[in-house]
C-alpha positions in Angstrom: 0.0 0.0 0.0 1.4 3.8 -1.2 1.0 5.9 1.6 -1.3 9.2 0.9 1.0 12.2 -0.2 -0.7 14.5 2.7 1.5 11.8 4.9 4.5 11.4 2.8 6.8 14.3 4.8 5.7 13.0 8.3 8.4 11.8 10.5 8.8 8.1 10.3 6.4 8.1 7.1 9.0 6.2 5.1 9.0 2.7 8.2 4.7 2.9 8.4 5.2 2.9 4.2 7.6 0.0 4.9 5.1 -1.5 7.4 1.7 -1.0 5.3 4.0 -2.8 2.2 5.0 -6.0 4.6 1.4 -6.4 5.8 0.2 -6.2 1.8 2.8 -8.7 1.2 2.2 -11.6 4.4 6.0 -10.3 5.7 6.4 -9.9 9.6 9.2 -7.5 9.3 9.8 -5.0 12.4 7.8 -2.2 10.1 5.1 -4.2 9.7 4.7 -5.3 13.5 5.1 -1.6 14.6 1.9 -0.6 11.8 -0.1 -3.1 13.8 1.1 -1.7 17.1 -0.1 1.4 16.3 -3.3 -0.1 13.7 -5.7 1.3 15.9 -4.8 4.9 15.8 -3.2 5.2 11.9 -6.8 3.1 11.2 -8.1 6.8 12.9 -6.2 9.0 10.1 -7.8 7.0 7.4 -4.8 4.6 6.9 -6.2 0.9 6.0 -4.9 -1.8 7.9 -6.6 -5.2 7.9 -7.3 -7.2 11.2 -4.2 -9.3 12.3 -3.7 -13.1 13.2 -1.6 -11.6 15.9 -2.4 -11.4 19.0 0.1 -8.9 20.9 2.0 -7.4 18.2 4.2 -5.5 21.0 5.6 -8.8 22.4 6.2 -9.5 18.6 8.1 -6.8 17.4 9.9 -7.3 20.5 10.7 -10.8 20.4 11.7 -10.4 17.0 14.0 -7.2 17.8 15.6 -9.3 20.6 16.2 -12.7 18.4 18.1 -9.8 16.1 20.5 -8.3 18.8 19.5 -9.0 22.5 21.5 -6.5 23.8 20.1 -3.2 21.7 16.1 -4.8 21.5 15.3 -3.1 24.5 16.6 0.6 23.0 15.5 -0.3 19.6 11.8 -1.0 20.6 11.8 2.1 22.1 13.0 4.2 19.3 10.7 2.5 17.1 7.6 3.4 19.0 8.7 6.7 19.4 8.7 6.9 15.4 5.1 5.5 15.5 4.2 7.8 18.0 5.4 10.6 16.3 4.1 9.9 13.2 0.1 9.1 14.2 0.4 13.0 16.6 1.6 14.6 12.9 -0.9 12.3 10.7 -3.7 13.2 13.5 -2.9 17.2 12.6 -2.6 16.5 8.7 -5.8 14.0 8.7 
């Protein structure tokens, strides 16, 4: 799925992009776990995102950050929902 041009310039547009792309595709990729993190609120800006399989996407993205690189999954899960966070407050304003 292209993301909407009013979206394009948002922080962190370019991993949802990546994220809505996986989903389309059947990939669990960390992009694609973190759009169905935040599913509920992108879903709020117009964004379509299809009902998971998954039941916690957090302790997905997680899991799958600390199978990567135990050491950093901790920090990197936390920059990543900062990203998402970021992104839905600026999509919220340009909605």
């Amino acid at each position: 799925m292209k993301l909407p041009d009013r979206f394009r310039a948002l922080p962190g547009a370019e991993l949802i992009e990546t994220g809505l792309r996986d989903l389309a595709a059947g990939k669990r990729s960390e992009a694609s776990l973190l759009v169905l993190v935040g599913a509920p609120r992108l879903r709020q800006v117009g964004l379509s995102i299809d009902a998971s399989s998954i039941e916690c996407p957090e302790h997905e993205l997680y899991g799958l950050l600390h199978r990567a690189d135990p050491d950093a999954a901790h920090g990197r899960y936390n920059a990543l929902l900062r990203r998402l966070v970021s992104f839905e407050r600026t999509a919220a304003c340009a909605a």
